[in-house]
C-alpha positions in Angstrom: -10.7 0.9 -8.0 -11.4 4.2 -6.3 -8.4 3.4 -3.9 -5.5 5.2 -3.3 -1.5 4.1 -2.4 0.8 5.9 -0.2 4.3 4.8 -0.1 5.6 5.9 3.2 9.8 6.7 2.7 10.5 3.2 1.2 14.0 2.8 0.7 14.2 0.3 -2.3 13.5 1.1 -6.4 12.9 -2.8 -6.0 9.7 -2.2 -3.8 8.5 -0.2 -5.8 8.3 -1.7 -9.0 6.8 -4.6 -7.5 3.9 -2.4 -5.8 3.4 -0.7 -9.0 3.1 -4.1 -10.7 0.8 -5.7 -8.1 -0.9 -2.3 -8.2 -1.6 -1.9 -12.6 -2.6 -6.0 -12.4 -5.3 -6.0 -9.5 -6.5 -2.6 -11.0 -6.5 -1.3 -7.2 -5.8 2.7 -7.9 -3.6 5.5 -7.9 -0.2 5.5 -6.2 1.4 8.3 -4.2 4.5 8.6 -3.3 6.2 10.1 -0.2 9.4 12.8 -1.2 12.2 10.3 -0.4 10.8 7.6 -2.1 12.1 6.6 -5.6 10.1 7.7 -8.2 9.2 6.4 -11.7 11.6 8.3 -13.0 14.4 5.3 -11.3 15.7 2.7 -13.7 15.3 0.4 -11.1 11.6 1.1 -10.3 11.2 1.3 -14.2 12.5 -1.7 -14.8 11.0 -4.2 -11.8 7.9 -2.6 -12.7 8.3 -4.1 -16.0 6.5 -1.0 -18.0 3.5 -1.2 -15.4 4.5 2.6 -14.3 3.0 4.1 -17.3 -0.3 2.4 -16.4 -0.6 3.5 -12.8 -1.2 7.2 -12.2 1.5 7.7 -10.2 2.0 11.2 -8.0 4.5 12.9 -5.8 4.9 15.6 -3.5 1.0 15.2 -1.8 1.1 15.0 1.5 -1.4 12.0 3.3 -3.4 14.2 5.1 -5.0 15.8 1.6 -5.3 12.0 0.6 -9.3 10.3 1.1 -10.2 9.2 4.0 -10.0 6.7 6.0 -6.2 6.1 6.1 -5.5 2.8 6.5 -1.9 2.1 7.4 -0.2 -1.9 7.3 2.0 -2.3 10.3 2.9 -5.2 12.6 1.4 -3.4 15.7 -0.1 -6.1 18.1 -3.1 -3.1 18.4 -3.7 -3.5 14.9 -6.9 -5.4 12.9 -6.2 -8.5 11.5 -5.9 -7.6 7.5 -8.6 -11.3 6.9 -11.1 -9.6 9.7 -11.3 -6.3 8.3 -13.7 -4.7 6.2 -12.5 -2.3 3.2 -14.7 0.8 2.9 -15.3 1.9 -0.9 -12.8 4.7 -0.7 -9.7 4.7 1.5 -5.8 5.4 1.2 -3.7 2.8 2.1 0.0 3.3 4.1 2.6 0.8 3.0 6.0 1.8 5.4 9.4 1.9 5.2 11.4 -1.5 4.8 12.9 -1.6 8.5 11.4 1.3 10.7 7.4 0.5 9.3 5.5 3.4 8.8 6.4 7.0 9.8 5.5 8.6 13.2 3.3 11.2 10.9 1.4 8.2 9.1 0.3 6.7 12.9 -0.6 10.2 13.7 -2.8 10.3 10.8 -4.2 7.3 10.4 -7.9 5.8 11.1 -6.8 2.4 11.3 -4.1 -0.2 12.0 -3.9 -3.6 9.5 -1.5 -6.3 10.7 -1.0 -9.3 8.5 -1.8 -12.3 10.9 1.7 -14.4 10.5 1.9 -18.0 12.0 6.0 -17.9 11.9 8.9 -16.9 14.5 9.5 -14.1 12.7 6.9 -10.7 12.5 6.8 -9.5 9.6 7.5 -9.6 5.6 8.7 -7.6 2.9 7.1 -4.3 1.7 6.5 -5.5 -1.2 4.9 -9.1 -0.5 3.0 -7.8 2.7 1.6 -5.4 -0.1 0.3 -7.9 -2.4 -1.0 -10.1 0.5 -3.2 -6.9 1.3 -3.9 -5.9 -2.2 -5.2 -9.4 -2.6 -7.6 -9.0 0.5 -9.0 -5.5 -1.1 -9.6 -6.4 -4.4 -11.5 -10.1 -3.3 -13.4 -7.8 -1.3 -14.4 -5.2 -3.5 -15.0 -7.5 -6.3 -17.6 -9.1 -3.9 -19.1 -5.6 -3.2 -19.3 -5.5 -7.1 -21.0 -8.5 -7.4 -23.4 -7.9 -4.5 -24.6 -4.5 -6.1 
C-alpha cells in the first residue's frame, strides 16, 4: 500500500522489529525512521523482525515534513479521532511515538490529524508496538475495502 511509517524516537530494537513484521505481513508500506531510532542495522531489530527488514523499504534520516500528506499521528490525546471512526485517505504517513513520552512536540506540530485507540480499561494506553498493529489492522481492512469497491 501507498502508505508510509514514521517511527517517532522509539526507544526499543524490540518495537521495531515487531512494526517491521506487522508492517512486511499486512503489505502496508514503507517505513521511516526518525535519527535516534534503531535501525535495521540492530541485531535486536534484525532479529524480532525475524528477516522481515529486508522486505520493507526501510529509510533514515527524512525528516516528516518531506513525507506525503496527511500526517496522521497515534496518540492517547482525549482531542483525538477514534482510530474505528476514522476514514484512511489513499495516501498518508502515519506517526507511531515514543514508548513513554508519545509522539514528539515536532510530530503534533506537523500533523493533520490525531488517532486515539478507544480503550475500555483503567489504564490509557498500550505498547508501541501492539497499538501499531491494532491500527495497521484498521488501515489495511479499510483499504482492502476500497480495493474491492473499485
Amino acid at each position: 500500500l501507498p502508505i508510509c511509517v514514521y517511527l517517532d524516537h522509539l526507544r526499543s530494537a524490540h518495537n521495531v522489529g515487531s512494526i517491521l513484521r506487522t508492517t512486511e505481513a499486512l503489505s502496508l508500506g514503507s517505513v521511516y525512521f526518525s535519527k535516534d531510532t534503531p535501525y535495521t542495522d540492530n541485531q535486536k531489530v534484525k532479529k524480532t523482525s525475524m528477516g522481515t527488514w529486508e522486505w520493507v523499504s526501510c529509510f533514515r534520516g527524512i525528516n516528516l515534513e518531506h513525507l506525503p500528506k496527511p500526517v496522521i499521528l497515534l496518540e492517547t490525546s482525549p482531542d483525538a479521532f477514534n482510530l474505528h471512526e476514522f476514514v484512511f485517505p489513499e495516501t498518508f504517513t502515519l506517526v507511531v511515538g515514543n514508548e513513554e513520552y508519545g509522539c514528539s512536540d515536532s510530530s503534533l506540530q506537523t500533523a493533520d490529524y490525531l488517532l486515539r485507540i478507544p480503550l475500555l480499561g483503567k489504564k490509557n494506553s498500550l505498547n508501541v508496538a501492539n497499538a501499531f498493529a491494532i491500527a495497521a489492522g484498521a488501515i489495511q481492512r479499510q483499504q482492502h475495502l476500497h480495493v474491492n469497491e473499485r
